[in-house]
C-alpha positions as CSV (number, residue, x, y, z in Angstrom):
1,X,121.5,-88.1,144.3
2,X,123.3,-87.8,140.9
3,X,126.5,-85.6,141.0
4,X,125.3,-82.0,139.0
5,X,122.0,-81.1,138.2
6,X,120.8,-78.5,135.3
7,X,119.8,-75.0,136.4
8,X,118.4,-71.8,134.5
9,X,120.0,-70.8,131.5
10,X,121.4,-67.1,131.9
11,X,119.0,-66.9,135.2
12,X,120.4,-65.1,138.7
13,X,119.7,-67.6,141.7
14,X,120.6,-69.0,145.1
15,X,120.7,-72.1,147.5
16,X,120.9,-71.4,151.0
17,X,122.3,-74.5,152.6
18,X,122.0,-75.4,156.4
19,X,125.7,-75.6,158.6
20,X,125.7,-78.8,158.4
21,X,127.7,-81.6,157.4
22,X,124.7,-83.5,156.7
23,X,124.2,-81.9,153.2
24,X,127.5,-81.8,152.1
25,X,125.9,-84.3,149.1
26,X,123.9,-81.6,148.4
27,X,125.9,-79.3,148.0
28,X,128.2,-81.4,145.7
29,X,125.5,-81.1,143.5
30,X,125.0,-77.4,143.4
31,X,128.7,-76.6,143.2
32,X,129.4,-77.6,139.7
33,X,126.1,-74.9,138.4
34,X,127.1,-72.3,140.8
35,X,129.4,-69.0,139.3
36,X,129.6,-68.2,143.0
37,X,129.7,-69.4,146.8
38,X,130.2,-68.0,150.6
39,X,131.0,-70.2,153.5
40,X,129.3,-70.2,156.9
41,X,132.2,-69.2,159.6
42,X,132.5,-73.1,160.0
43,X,134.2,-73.1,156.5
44,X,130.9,-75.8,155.2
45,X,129.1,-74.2,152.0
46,X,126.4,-71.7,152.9
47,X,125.0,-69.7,149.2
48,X,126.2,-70.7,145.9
49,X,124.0,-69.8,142.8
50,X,124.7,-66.8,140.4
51,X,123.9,-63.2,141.0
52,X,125.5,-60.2,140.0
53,X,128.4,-58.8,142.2
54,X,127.0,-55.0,142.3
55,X,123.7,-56.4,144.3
56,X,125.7,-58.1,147.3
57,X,126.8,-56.9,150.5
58,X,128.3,-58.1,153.1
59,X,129.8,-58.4,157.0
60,X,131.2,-60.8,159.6
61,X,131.4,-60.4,162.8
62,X,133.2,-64.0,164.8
63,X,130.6,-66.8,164.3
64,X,128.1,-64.3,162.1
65,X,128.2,-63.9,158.7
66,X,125.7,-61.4,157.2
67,X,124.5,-61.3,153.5
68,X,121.9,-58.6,152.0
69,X,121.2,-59.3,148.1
70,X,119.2,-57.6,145.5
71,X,118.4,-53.4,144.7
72,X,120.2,-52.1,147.8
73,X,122.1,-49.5,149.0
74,X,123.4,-51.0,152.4
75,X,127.0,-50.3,153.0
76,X,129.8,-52.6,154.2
77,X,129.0,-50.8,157.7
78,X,125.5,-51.3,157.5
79,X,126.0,-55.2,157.1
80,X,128.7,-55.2,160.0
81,X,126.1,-53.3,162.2
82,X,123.8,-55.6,162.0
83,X,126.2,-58.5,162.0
84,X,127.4,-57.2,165.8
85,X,124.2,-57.2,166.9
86,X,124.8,-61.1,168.3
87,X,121.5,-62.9,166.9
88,X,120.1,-63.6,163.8
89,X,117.0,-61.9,165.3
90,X,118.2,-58.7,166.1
91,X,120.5,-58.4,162.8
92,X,116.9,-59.1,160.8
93,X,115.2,-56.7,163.1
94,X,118.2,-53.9,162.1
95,X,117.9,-54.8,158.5
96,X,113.5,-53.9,158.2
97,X,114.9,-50.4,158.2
98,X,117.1,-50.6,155.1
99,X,115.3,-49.4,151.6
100,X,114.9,-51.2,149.2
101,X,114.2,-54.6,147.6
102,X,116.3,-57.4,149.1
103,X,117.0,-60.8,150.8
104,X,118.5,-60.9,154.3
105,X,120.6,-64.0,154.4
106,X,122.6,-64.6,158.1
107,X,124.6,-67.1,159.8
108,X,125.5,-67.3,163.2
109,X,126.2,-70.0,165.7
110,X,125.1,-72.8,163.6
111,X,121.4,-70.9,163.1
112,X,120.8,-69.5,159.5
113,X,117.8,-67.3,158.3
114,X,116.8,-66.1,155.2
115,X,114.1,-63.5,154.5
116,X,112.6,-62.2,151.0
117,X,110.1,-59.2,151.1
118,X,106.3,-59.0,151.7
119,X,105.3,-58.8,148.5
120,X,107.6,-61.8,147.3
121,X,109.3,-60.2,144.8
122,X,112.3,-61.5,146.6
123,X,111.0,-64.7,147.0
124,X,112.4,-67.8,148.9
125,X,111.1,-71.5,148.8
126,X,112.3,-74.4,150.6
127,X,112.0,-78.2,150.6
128,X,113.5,-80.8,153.0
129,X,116.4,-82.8,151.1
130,X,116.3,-86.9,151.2
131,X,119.1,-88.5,152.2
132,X,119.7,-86.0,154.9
133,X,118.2,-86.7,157.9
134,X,115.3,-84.0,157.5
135,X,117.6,-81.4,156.6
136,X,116.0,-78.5,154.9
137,X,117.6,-76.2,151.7
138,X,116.2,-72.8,150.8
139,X,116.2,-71.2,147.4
140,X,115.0,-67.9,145.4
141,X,113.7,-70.0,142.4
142,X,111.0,-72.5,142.9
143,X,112.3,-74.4,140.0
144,X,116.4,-74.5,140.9
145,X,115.3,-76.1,144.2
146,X,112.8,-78.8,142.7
147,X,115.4,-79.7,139.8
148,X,118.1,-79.7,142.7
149,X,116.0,-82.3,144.8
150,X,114.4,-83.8,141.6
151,X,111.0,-83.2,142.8
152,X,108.0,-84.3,140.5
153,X,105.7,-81.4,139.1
154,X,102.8,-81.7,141.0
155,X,99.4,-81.4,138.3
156,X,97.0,-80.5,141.6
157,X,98.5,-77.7,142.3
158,X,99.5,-76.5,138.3
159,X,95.4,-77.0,137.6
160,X,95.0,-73.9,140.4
161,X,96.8,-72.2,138.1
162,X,94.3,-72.2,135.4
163,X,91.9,-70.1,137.7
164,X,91.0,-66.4,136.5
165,X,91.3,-64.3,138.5
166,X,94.4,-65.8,139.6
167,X,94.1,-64.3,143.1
168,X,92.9,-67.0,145.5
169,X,95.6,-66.8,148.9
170,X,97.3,-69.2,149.8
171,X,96.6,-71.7,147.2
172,X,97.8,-69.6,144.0
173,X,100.9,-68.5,145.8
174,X,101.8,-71.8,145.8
175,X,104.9,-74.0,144.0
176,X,103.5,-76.9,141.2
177,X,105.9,-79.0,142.5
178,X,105.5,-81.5,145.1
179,X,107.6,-81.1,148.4
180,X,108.8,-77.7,147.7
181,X,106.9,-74.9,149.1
182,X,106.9,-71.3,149.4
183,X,108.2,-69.1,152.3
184,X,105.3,-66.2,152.6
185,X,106.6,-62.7,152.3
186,X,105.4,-62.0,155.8
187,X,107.3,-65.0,157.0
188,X,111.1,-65.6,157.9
189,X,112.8,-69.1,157.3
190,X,115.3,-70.4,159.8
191,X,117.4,-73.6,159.4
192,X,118.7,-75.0,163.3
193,X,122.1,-76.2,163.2
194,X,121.2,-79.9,162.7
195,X,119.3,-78.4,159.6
196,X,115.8,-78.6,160.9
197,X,113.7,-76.0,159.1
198,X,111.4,-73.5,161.1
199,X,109.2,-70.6,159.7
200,X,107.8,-68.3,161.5
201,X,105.7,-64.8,160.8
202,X,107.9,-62.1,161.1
203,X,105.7,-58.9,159.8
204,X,102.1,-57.6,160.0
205,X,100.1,-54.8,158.0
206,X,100.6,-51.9,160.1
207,X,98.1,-50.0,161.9
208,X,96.1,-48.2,159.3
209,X,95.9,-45.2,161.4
210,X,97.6,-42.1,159.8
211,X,95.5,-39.3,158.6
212,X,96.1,-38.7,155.0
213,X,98.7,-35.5,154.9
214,X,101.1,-37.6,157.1
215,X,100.4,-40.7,155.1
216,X,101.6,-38.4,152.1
217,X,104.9,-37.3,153.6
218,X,106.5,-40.7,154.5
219,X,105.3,-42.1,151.1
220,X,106.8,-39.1,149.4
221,X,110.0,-39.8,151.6
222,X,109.8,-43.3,151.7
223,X,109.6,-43.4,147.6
224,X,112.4,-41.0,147.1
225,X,114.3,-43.9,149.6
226,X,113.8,-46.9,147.3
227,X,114.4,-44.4,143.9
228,X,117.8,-43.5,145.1
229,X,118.5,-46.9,146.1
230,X,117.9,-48.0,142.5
231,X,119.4,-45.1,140.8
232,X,122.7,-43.1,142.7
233,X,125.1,-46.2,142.1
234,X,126.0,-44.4,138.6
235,X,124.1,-46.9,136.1
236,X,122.6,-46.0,133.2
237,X,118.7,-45.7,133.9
238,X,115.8,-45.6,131.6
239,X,112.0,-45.6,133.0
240,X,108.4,-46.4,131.7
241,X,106.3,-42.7,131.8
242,X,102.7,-44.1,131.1
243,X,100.1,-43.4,134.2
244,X,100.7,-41.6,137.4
245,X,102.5,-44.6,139.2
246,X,105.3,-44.4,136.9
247,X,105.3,-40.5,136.4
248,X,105.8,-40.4,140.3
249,X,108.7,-42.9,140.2
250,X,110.3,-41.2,137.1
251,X,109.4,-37.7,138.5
252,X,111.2,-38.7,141.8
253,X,114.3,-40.0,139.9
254,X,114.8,-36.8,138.1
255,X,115.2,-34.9,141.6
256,X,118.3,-36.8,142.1
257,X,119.9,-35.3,139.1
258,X,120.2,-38.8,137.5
259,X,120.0,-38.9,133.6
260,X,116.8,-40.5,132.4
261,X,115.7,-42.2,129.2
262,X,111.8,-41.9,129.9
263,X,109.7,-44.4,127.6
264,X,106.3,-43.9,127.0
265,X,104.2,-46.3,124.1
266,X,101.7,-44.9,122.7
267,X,98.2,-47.2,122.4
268,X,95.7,-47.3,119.3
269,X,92.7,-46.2,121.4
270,X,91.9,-42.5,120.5
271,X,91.1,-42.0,124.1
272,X,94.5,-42.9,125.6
273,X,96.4,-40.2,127.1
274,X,99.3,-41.8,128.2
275,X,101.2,-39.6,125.2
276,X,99.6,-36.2,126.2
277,X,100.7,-36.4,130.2
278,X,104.2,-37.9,129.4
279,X,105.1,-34.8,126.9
280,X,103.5,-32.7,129.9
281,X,105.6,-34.4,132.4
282,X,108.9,-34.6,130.4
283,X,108.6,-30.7,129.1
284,X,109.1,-29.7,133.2
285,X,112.1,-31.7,134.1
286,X,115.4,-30.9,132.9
287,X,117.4,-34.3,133.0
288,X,115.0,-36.4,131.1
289,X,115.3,-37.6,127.1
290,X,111.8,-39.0,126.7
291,X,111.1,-41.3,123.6
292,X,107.6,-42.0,122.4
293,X,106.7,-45.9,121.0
294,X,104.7,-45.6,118.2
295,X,101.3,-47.7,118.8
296,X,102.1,-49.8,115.4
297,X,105.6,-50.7,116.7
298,X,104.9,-51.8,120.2
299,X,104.1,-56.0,119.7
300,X,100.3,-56.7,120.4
301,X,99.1,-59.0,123.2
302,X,99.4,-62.9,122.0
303,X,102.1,-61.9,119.9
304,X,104.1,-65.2,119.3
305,X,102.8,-67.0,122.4
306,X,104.1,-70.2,120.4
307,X,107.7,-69.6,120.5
308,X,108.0,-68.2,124.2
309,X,111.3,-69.7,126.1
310,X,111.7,-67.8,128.8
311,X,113.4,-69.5,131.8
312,X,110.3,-68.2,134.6
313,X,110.2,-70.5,137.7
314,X,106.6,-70.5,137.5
315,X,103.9,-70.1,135.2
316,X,102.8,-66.5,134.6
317,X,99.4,-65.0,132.8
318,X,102.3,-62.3,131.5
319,X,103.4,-64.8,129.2
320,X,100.2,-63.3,126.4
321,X,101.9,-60.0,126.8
322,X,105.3,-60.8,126.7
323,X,106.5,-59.3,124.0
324,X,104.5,-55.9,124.8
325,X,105.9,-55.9,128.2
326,X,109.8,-56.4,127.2
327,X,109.4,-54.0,123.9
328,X,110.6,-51.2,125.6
329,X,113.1,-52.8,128.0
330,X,114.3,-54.5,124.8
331,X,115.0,-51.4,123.5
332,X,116.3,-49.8,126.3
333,X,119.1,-52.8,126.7
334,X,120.0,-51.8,123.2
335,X,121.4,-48.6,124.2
336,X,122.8,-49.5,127.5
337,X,120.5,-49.3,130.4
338,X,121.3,-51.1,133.1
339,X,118.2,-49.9,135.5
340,X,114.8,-49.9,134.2
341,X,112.2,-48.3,136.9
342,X,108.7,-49.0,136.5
343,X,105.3,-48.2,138.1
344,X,104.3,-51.4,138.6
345,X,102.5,-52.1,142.2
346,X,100.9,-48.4,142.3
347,X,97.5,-49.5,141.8
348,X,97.3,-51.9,144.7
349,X,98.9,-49.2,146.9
350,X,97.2,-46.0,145.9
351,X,93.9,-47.2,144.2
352,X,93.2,-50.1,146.8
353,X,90.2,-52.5,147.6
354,X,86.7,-50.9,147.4
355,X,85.9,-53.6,150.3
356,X,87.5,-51.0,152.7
357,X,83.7,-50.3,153.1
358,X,83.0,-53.1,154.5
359,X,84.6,-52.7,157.4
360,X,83.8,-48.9,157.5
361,X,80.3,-49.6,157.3
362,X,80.7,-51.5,161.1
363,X,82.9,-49.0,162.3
364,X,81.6,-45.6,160.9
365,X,78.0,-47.1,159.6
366,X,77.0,-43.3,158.3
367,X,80.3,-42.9,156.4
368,X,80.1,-46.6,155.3
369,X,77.2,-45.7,153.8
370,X,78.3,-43.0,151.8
371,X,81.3,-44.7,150.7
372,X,79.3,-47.2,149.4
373,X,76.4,-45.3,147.6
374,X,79.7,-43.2,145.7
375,X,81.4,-46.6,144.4
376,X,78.4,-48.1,143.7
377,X,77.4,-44.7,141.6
378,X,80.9,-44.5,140.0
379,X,81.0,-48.0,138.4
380,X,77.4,-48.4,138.0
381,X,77.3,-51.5,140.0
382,X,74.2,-53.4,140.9
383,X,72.8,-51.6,144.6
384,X,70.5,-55.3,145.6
385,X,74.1,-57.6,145.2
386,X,76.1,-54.5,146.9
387,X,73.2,-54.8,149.7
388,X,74.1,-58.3,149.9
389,X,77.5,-58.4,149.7
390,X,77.6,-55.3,152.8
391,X,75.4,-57.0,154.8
392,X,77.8,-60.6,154.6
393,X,79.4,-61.6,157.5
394,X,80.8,-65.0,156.3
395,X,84.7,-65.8,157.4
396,X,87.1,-65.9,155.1
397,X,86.7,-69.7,154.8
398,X,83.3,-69.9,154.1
399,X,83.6,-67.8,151.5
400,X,86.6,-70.2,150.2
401,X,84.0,-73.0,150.6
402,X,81.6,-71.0,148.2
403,X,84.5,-70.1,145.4
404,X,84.9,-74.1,145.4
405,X,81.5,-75.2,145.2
406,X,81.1,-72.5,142.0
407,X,84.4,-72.9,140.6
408,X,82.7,-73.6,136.9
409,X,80.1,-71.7,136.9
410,X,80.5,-68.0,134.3
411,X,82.9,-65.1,135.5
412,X,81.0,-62.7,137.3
413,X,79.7,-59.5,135.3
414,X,81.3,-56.1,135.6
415,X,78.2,-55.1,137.9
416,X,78.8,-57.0,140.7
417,X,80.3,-54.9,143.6
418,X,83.7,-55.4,144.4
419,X,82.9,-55.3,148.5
420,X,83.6,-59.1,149.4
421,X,87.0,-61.0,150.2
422,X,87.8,-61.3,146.9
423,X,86.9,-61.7,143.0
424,X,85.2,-65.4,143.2
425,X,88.0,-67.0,140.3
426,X,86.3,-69.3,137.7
427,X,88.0,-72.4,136.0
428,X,87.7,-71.8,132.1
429,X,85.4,-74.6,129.9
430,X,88.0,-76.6,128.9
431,X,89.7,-77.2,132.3
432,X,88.9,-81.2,132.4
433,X,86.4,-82.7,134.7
434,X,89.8,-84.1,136.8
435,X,91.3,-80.3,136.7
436,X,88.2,-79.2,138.3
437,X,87.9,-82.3,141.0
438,X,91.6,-81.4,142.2
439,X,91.0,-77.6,142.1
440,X,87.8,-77.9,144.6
441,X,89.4,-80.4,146.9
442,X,92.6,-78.2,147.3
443,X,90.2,-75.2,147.8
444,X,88.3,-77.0,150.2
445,X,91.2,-78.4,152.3
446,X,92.7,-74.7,152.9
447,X,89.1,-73.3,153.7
448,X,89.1,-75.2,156.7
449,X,92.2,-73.8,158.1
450,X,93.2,-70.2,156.3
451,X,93.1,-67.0,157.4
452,X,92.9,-63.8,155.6
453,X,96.3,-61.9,155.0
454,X,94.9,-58.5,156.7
455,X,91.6,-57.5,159.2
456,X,88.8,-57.2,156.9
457,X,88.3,-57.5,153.3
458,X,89.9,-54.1,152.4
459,X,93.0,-55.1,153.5
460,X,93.0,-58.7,152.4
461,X,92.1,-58.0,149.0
462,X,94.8,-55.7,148.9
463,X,98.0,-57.8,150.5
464,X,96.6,-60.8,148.2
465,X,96.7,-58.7,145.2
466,X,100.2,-57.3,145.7
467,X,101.5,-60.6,146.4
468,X,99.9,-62.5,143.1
469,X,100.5,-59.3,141.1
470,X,104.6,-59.1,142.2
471,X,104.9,-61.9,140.7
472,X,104.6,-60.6,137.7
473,X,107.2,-58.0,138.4
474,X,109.3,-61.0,139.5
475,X,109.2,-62.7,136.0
476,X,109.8,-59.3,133.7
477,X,113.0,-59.3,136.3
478,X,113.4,-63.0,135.1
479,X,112.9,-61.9,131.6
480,X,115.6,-59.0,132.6
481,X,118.3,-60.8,133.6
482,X,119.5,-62.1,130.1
483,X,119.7,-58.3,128.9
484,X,121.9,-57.5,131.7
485,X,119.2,-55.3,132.7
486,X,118.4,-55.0,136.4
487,X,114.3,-54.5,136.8
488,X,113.0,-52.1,139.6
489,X,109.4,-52.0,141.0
490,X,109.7,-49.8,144.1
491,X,106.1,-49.7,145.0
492,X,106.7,-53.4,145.8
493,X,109.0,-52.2,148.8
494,X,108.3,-53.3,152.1
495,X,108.7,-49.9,153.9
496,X,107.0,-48.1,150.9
497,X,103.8,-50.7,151.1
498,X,104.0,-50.2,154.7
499,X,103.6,-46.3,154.2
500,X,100.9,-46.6,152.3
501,X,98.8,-49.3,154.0
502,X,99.3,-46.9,157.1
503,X,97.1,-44.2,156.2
504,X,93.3,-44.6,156.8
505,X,91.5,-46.6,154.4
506,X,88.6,-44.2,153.8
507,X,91.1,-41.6,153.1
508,X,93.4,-43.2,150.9
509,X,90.7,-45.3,148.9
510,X,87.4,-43.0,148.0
511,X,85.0,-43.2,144.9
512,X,85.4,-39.4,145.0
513,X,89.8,-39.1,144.0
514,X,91.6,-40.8,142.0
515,X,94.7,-42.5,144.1
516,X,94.5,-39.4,146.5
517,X,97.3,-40.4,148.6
518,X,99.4,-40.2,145.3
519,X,97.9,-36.9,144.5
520,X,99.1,-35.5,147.8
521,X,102.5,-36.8,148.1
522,X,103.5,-35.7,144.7
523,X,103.0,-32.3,145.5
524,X,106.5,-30.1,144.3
525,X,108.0,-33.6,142.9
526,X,105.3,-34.2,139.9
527,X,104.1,-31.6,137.5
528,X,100.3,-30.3,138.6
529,X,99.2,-31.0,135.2
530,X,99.8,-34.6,135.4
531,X,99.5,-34.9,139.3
532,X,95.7,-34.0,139.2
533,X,95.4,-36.8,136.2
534,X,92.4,-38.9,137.0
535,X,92.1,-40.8,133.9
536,X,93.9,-44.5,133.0
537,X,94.7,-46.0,129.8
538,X,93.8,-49.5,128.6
539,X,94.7,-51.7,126.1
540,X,91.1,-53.6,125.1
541,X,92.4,-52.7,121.7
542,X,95.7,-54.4,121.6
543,X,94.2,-57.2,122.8
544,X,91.6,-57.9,121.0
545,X,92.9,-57.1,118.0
546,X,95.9,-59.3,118.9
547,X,94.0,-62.0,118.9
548,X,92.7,-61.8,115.9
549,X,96.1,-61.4,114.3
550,X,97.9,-63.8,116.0
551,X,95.2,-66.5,116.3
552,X,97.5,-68.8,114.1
553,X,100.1,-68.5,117.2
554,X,97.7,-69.4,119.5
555,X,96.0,-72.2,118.0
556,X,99.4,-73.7,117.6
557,X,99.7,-73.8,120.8
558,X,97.4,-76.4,121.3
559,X,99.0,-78.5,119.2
560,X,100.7,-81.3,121.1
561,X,99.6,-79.5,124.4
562,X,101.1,-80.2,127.4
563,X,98.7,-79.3,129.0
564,X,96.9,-81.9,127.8
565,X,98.8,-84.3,127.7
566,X,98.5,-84.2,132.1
567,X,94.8,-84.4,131.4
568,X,94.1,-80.5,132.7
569,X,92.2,-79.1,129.5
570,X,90.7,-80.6,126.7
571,X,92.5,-79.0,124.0
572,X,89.5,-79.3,121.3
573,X,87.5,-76.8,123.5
574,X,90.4,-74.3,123.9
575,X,90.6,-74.4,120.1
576,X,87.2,-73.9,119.7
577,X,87.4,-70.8,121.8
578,X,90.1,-69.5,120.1
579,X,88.6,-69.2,116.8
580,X,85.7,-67.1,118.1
581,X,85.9,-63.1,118.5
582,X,86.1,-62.7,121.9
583,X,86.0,-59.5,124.3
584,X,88.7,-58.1,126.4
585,X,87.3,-57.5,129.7
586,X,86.3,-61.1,130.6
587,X,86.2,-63.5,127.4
588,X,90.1,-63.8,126.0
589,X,91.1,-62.9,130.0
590,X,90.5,-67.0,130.7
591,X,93.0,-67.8,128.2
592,X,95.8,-65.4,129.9
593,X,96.4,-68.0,132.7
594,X,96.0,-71.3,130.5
595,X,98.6,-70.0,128.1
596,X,100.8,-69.1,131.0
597,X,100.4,-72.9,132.1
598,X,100.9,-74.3,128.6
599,X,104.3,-71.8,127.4
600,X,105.7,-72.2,130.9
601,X,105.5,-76.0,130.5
602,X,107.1,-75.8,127.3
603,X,109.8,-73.6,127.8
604,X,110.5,-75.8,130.6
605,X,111.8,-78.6,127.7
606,X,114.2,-76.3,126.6
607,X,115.6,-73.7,129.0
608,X,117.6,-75.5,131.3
609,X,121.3,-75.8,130.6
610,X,123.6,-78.5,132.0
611,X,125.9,-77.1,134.7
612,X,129.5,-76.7,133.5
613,X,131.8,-74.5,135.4
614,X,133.3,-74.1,138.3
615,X,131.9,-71.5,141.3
616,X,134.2,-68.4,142.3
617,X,135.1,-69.5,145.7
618,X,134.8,-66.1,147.8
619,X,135.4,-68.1,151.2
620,X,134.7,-66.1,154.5
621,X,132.9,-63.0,154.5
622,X,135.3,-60.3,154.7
623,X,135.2,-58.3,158.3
């Protein structure tokens, strides 16, 4: 190993480093990037990286030292609590009840654990360092731990990340690099006191066994849990107010009595309503200043994908809306938010997976039925391939064997039902005949051994969407970080997903209410006139027409590509495509996740820095 490494510019990270003498190299290495460090009770390096001071707490307790970082509000007592409780077991057991969005780092006896959330957007990889005897490391960012261990980027596993949909568990959750892998959110990482890394489950979906009033009370208390977490420490707080998600987050705040900048942007299509609800919403609560973004202002989608440097540890099919996404955050750093809330994660929990039915057909066949006849009425979708896709009984793997054998064949219409394990994803015409070849094999290889997240395809569908889709809401937090803006998705909370996912499928999920369990919970906290909303907004507009004005962007982007140049797309074909008009819904969707590959590679070139000061040496963990 060389003697300093490069890490994000301007990024917030951590390496978690075993107690043991065996990585001291290792740690030599990190020192010299970090801002910060805490020491196991041995005195031997335990975290270094750079996070902000306001998201850490934490406790010691003899050989334990207890660390909880991220959108918090566990107390110094808290952490001792759980520090006295004599195991790393038992502290993590103690800590599943604190809101939130956090890691759970301890140390104790030699034994270390580390723990992100379900979702992932506290996220933890890990990777066994050479030279150390098969010691394993642990970090937040996929791409500080490969650049730590120099690992090579791994094109298998990047060509995955071409499919569209990019929901195919376990294989697009999933690090590009090679010997660096991720922790699932419903696993816990633990690192023996020679080093030796373990991981192990440590959470399951609850029982989805609530009737839906109850449902609606610990959501409605569980939600105003993670709020106050985010927004009672004094910052200044702005919010998106666009569709119910965010009006029940924003709605929720404003019962605290915290001051609210409320941002709602405005959309070309006549039809949207986001404006009319927001002005609805915002006219009944007293501590909110809501601002309204001009449709002409707000950046359209494939604005400037060419110049994107973002420092995101992997790629993201964000990256064609960047600029509409950060707009308003943008704006809201300009006059001095420090706390953005958004609504992201709402759909996954309160519209959920019409393949509920599925199961409810063998459990409740009568009520299956009707379930099914209503979605299939509602979005028109073809009865015969409904029929079909009912009647399947295939396992999860055979069905992974079928997305692999038809892995190039067209995106499915809108028609088809929505009742099996998942949208089958497609690799777009350009991927190369090698891209496709590694794609099938890796698809194949984890067909013979993976199992779905959940029981059923309701709640597969469901965990495997909020885990690709919180990715998303980790990168804007990426994207964040530079502003000095601190980016909160509370739906993504563990206890608030596991409040929803408690309540009965066939209550909370119907083709006859829109997000019902929403609907119920918000009662007294949102406005009736925007609780009973059952409409959505859409930007087909934006995009489309962003396309067209920013094709020059785009087809500079396959210039050089890098892409290319690892022999994933042919970038003649993507430039052909590129030139065409193109619809929304399914056309200029396949190029979300190619540009996401190509920008990401890119602003890999230029967004790491070369580490050049010294950590702040906090030693022990104050008692």
């Amino acid at each position: 190993m060389t003697t300093g490494t490069s890490f994000p510019a301007k990024a917030d990270w951590f390496v978690v480093l075993p107690d043991t003498d065996a990585v001291a190299a290792l740690a030599a290495r990190v020192r010299p990037g970090a801002v910060r460090q805490i020491h196991h009770a041995s005195g031997r390096p335990w975290l270094l990286g750079r996070w902000p001071s306001h998201g850490l707490t934490t406790a010691a307790c003899g050989r334990t030292r207890l660390c909880v970082l991220g959108q918090h509000a566990v107390t110094e007592q808290d952490a001792l609590r759980a520090a006295r409780t004599g195991s790393v077991e038992a502290a993590e057991h103690l800590a599943r009840t604190w809101p939130g969005s956090h890691h759970l780092l301890v140390s104790s006896g030699g034994t270390t654990l580390a723990r992100g959330t379900v979702s992932g957007v506290r996220a933890l990889f890990t990777a066994t360092a050479p030279g150390t005897g098969g010691a394993g490391v642990a970090a937040d960012r996929a791409d500080v731990l490969a650049d730590l261990l120099d690992a090579d980027l791994d094109e298998r596993r990047l060509a995955v990340h071409l499919l569209s949909p990019g929901i195919l568990h376990p294989l697009t959750a999933h690090t590009v690099w090679r010997g660096v892998d991720v922790v699932p959110g419903d696993h816990r990482l633990t690192l023996d006191a020679h080093g030796r890394a373990r991981v192990s489950r440590c959470w399951s979906p609850p029982p989805a066994d609530l009737p839906l009033a109850e449902g609606a009370r610990l959501v409605r208390d569980r939600l105003a849990d993670a709020v106050a977490v985010r927004v009672t420490g004094g910052e200044s707080v702005s919010a998106d107010l666009g569709g119910v998600d965010s009006t029940a987050v924003v709605c929720t705040a404003a019962r605290t009595g915290t001051k609210i900048t409320a941002y709602t942007a405005a959309i070309h299509d006549v039809m949207g309503d986001d404006v009319t609800y927001a002005r609805r919403t915002a006219e009944a609560l007293d501590t909110l200043e809501h601002l309204v973004v001009p449709a002409t202002a707000v950046p359209l989608t494939f604005d400037r994908v060419d110049a994107l440097d973002d420092a995101l540890d992997t790629p993201s099919p964000y990256a064609v809306n960047r600029h509409r996404r950060m707009y308003i955050i943008e704006r809201a750093a300009e006059r001095g938010t420090t706390v953005h809330l958004s609504g992201m994660g709402g759909d996954e929990l309160f519209s959920g997976a019409a393949a509920h039915v599925h199961g409810l057909l063998r459990r409740h066949p009568a009520a299956g039925w009707r379930h099914a006849r209503g979605f299939v009425s509602r979005h028109r979708w073809s009865r015969r391939e409904a029929v079909r896709q009912l009647l399947d009984g295939r396992s999860y793997g055979a069905w992974l064997q079928q997305v692999a054998d038809d892995l190039t064949l067209p995106q499915p219409p809108l028609s088809v039902p929505l009742f099996t394990w998942g949208i089958p994803p497609r690799l777009p015409p350009w991927a190369t005949g090698d891209a496709v070849g590694a794609v099938r094999d890796l698809v194949r290889e984890q067909a013979a051994e993976a199992q779905p997240l959940g029981t059923g395809h309701g709640a597969h569908r469901e965990l495997a969407t909020i885990r690709t889709l919180a990715r998303f809401a980790r990168h804007v937090q990426q994207m964040s970080e530079p502003l000095g803006i601190t980016f909160a998705a509370p739906y993504y909370d563990d206890l608030l997903i596991e409040a929803a996912l408690a309540v009965r499928p066939e209550e909370r999920v119907t083709p006859w209410r829109y997000k019902p369990l929403l609907e119920h919970a918000m009662r007294g906290v949102v406005p009736d006139t925007s609780r009973h909303r059952t409409t959505k907004a859409h930007a087909a507009f934006e995009e489309e027409t962003g396309l067209r004005r920013h094709r020059s962007s785009l087809l500079a982007l396959w210039e050089h590509s890098r892409l290319s140049d690892l022999g994933l797309i042919d970038a003649e074909v993507v430039r052909d495509w590129c030139r065409r008009p193109l619809a929304a819904d399914l056309e200029s969707a396949l190029l979300h996740a190619t540009v996401g590959c190509e920008t990401w590679l890119r602003s890999r070139e230029r967004s790491t820095c070369p580490a050049d000061r010294a950590p702040t040496d906090t030693g022990d963990v104050p008692a």
